[in-house]
C-alpha positions as CSV (number, residue, x, y, z in Angstrom):
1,X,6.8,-12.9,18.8
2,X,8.5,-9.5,20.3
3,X,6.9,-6.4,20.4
4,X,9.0,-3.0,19.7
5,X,8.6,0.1,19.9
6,X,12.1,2.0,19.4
7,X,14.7,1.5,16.5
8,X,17.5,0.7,19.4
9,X,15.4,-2.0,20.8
10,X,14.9,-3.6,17.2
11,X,18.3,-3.3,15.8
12,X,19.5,-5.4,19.1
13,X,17.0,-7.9,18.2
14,X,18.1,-7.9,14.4
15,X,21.8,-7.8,15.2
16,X,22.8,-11.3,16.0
17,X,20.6,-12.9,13.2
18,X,21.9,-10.3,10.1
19,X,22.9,-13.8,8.6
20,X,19.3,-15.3,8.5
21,X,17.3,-13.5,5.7
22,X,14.5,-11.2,7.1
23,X,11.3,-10.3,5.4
24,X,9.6,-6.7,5.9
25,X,6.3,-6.5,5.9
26,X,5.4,-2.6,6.5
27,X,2.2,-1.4,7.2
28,X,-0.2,1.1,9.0
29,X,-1.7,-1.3,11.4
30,X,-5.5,-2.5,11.8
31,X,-4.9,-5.5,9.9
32,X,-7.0,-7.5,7.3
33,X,-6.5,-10.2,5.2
34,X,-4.5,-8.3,2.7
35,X,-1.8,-7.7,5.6
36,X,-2.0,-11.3,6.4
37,X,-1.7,-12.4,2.5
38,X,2.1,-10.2,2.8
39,X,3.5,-11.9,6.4
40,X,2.2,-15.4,4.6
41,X,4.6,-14.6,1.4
42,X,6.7,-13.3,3.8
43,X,7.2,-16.5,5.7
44,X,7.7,-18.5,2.5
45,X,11.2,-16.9,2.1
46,X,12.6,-15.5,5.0
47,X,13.9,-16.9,8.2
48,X,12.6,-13.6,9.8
49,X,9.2,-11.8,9.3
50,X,9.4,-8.0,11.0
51,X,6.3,-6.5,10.8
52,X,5.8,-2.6,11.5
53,X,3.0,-1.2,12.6
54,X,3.4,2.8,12.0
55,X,0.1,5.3,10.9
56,X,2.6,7.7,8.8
57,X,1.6,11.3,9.7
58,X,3.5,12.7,6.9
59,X,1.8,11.0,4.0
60,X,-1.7,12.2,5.4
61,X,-2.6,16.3,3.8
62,X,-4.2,18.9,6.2
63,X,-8.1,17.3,5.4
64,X,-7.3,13.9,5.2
65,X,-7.9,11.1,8.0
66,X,-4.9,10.7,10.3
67,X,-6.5,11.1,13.7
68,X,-9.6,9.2,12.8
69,X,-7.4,6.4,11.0
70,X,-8.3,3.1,12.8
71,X,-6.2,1.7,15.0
72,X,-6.0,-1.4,17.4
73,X,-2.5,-2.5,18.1
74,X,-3.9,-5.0,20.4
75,X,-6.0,-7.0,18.1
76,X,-3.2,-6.7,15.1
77,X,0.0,-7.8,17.4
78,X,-2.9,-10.9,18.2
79,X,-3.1,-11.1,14.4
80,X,0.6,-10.8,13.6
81,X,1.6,-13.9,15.9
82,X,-1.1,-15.9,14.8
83,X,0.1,-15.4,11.0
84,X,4.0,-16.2,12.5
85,X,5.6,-13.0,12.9
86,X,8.9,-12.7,14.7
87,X,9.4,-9.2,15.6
88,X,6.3,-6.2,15.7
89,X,8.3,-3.1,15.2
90,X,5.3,-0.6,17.0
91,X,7.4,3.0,17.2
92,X,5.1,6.1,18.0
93,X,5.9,9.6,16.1
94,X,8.2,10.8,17.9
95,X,10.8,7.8,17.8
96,X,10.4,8.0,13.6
97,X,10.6,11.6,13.5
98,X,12.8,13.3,16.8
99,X,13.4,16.2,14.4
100,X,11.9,18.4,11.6
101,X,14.7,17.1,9.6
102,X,16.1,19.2,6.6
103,X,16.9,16.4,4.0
104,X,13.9,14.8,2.0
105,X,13.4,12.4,-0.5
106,X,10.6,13.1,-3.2
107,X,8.7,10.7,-5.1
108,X,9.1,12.6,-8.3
109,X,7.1,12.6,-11.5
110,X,5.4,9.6,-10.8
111,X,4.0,10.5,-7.6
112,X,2.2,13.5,-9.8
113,X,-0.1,10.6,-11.3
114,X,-3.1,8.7,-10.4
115,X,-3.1,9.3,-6.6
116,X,-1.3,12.2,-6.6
117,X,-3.0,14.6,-8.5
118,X,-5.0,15.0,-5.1
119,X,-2.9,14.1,-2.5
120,X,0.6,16.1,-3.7
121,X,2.6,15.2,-0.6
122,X,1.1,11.7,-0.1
123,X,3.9,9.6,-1.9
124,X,6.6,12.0,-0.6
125,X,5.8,11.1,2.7
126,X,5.5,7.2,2.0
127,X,8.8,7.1,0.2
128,X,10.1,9.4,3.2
129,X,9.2,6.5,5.8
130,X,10.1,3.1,3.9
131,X,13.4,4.7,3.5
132,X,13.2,5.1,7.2
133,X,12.2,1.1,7.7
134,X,14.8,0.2,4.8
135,X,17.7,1.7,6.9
136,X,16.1,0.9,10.0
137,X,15.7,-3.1,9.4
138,X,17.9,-3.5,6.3
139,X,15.6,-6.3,5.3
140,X,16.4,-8.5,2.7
141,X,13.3,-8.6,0.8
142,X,10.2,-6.5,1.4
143,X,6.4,-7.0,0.7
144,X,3.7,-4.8,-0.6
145,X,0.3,-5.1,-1.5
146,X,-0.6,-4.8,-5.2
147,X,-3.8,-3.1,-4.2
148,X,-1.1,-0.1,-3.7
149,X,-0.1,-0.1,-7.6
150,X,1.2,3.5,-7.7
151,X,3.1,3.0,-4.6
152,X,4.7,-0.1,-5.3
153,X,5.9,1.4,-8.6
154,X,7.3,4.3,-7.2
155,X,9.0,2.0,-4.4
156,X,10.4,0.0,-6.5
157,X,11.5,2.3,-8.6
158,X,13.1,4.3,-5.2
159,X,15.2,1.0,-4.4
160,X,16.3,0.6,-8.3
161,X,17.3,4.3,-8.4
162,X,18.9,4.2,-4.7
163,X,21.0,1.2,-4.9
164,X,18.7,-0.4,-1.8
165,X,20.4,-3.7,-1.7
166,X,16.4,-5.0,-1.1
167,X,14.3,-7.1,-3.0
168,X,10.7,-5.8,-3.5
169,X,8.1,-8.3,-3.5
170,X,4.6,-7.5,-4.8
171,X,1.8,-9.5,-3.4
172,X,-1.5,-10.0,-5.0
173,X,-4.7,-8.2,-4.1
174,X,-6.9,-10.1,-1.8
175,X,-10.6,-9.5,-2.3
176,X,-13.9,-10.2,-0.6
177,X,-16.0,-13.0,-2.0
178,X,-17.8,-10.3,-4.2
179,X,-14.7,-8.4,-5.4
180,X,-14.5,-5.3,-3.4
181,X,-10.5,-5.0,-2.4
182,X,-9.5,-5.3,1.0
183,X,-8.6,-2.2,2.7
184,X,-8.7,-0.7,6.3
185,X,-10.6,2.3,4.9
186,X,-14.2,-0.5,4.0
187,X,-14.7,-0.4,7.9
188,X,-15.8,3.6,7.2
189,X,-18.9,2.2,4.3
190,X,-22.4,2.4,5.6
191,X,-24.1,-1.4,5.2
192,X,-25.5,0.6,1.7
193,X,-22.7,1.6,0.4
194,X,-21.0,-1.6,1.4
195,X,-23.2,-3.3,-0.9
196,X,-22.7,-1.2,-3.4
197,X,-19.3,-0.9,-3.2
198,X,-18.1,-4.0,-5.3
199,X,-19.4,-2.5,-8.9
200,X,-16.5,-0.9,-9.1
201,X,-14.0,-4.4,-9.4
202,X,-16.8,-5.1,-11.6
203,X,-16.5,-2.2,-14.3
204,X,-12.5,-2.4,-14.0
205,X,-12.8,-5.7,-15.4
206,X,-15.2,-4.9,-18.1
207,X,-13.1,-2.5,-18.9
208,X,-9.8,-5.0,-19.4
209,X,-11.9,-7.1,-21.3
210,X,-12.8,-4.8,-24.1
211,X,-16.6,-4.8,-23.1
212,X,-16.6,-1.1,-22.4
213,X,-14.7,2.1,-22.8
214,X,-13.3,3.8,-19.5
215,X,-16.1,7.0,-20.4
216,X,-18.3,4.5,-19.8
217,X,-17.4,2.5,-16.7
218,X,-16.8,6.1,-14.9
219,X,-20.3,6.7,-15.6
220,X,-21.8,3.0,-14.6
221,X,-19.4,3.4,-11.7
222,X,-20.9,6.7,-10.1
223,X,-24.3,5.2,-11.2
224,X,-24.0,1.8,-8.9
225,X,-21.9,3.4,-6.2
226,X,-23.6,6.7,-5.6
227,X,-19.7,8.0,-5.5
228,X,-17.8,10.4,-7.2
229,X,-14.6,9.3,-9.3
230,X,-11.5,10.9,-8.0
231,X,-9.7,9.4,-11.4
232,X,-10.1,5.8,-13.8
233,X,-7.4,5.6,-15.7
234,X,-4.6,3.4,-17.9
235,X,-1.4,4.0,-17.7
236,X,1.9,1.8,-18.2
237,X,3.4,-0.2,-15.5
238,X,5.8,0.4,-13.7
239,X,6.6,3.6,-15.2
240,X,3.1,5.6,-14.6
241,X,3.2,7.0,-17.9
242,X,1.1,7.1,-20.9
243,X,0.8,3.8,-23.1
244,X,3.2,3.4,-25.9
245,X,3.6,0.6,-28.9
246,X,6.6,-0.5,-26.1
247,X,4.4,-1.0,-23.8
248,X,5.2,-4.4,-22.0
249,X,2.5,-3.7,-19.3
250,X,-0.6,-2.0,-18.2
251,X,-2.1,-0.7,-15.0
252,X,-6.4,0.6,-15.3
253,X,-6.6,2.3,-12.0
254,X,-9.1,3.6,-10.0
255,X,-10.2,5.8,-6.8
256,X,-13.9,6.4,-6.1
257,X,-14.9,8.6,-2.9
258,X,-18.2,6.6,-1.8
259,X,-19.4,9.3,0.6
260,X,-16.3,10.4,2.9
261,X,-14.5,7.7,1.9
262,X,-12.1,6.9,-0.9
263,X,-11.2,3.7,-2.2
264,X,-8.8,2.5,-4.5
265,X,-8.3,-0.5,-6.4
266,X,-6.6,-2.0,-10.1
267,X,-6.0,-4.5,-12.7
268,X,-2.0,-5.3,-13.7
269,X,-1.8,-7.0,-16.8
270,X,1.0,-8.1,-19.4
271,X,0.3,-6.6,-23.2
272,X,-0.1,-9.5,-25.4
C-alpha cells in the first residue's frame, strides 16, 4: 500500500492502471468497522481500492467539531493495509483547496431536509469535495455507508444529474452487538451515555414495525437517552420528500444530540 498526499502524486500512481477498475472508498479518517465494511465491498469488485483520508473543513458550520474531530492517520493507514488497500490518498487543506474558488456546486432542495435543517452548508460542502475525489481519481465505482442516508441520496442523485460516469455503491450499516451504529463521533459518549445510547436503533425499529407512532418513539427516545432529538422523521427514498401512494421506498431517520454529541442513524426499506 502507497501513501499520498498530493493529487500529482496520485494521478501518477493511477495513470498506468486506468484499464483496471478502481474502487473509491472516501472518508474522513479514524477508521471503524463501518470504513472497513466499504474497502471489503470495495475489494470484491475492483482491481484497485483508493482510499482517502480527508477531514472536510467546508462541510463543518462555525460551532461545529472540525478541530476536535479525531484523527490518527497512523493507526488508519495500519487499518487500510490490513483491510487490502492499494493507494491512501492523505492530502492536507491546502492541496484540496489552494484557492477560495468562485464556482460551487449546491446540494439543492434535498440538502434542506433531515440533516440540513441544522447544518445549512453541511451537504454543500460534502457534494463540494466528492466532486473533488470524483475528478481527482475518476473511479469506477464508489462506496458509501448507508448510515449516511441523506448523503448518499443526494450523491447519487449529484452523479445521476452530472453525468459522473461512476457507479455509487451503498454499503450497509454496520452495528455494535447491541445496535448502536458505528460512527467516529461514539468515541465522544461518556461510558453512561454509551450504554444508553442503543435505545435509539431500538425505537427506529419499533417504529418500522408498526408498534409505535414516531410521537411516541421521540419521546421514549429522549427518555432512555437523556438526549434531545435534533429530528425523527419518514420521508421517501431517494428523493427526501414526503411519502406518496408512489412511494417505492422509505427512509425513518434520526439524529439525537446525547450531550455534545450528535448521532445519526436509519432504517431503508421497500413499500410492500
Amino acid at each position: 500500500m502507497k501513501v499520498l498526499t498530493t493529487i500529482e502524486a496520485l494521478r501518477a500512481e493511477l495513470a498506468p492502471l486506468r484499464k483496471q477498475s478502481i474502487g473509491l472508498v472516501p472518508t474522513m479518517g479514524y477508521l471503524h468497522e463501518g470504513h472497513l465494511a466499504l474497502v471489503a465491498a470495495a475489494k470484491q469488485a475492483n482491481a484497485i481500492v483508493v482510499m482517502s483520508i480527508f477531514v472536510n473543513p467546508t462541510q463543518f458550520g462555525p460551532n461545529e467539531d472540525f478541530e476536535s474531530y479525531p484523527r490518527d492517520l497512523a493507526r488508519d493507514c495500519q487499518l487500510a493495509e490490513q483491510a487490502g488497500v492499494t493507494f491512501v490518498f492523505a492530502p492536507n487543506v491546502e492541496e484540496m483547496y489552494p484557492t477560495q474558488g468562485s464556482v460551487v456546486v449546491q446540494a439543492g432542495a434535498m440538502a434542506r431536509e433531515l440533516c440540513g435543517k441544522s447544518r445549512p452548508t453541511h451537504f454543500d460542502g460534502v457534494v463540494q469535495v466528492v466532486a473533488k475525489l470524483f475528478n481527482i481519481v475518476q473511479p469506477t465505482r464508489a462506496y458509501f455507508g448507508q448510515k449516511d442516508a441523506q448523503q448518499l441520496a443526494i450523491i447519487e442523485t449529484m452523479v445521476r444529474d452530472f453525468n459522473f460516469p461512476i457507479e455509487i455503491c451503498p454499503v450497509a450499516i454496520v452495528r455494535e452487538a447491541d445496535g448502536l451504529a458505528k460512527s467516529s463521533r461514539n468515541v465522544y459518549l461518556t461510558e453512561e451515555q454509551r450504554a444508553k445510547a442503543p435505545a435509539i436503533f431500538k425505537e427506529l425499529t419499533s417504529i418500522q414495525q408498526g408498534q409505535q407512532t414516531i410521537a411516541e418513539a421521540r419521546i421514549a427516545i429522549e427518555q432512555a437517552t437523556g438526549g434531545k432529538i435534533d429530528y425523527l422523521t419518514q420521508l421517501s427514498y431517494p428523493d427526501l420528500a414526503d411519502p406518496t401512494a408512489s412511494t417505492k421506498h422509505l427512509v425513518l431517520a434520526v439524529a439525537v444530540f446525547i450531550g455534545k454529541t450528535r448521532l445519526i442513524d436509519n432504517i431503508i426499506w421497500e413499500v410492500v
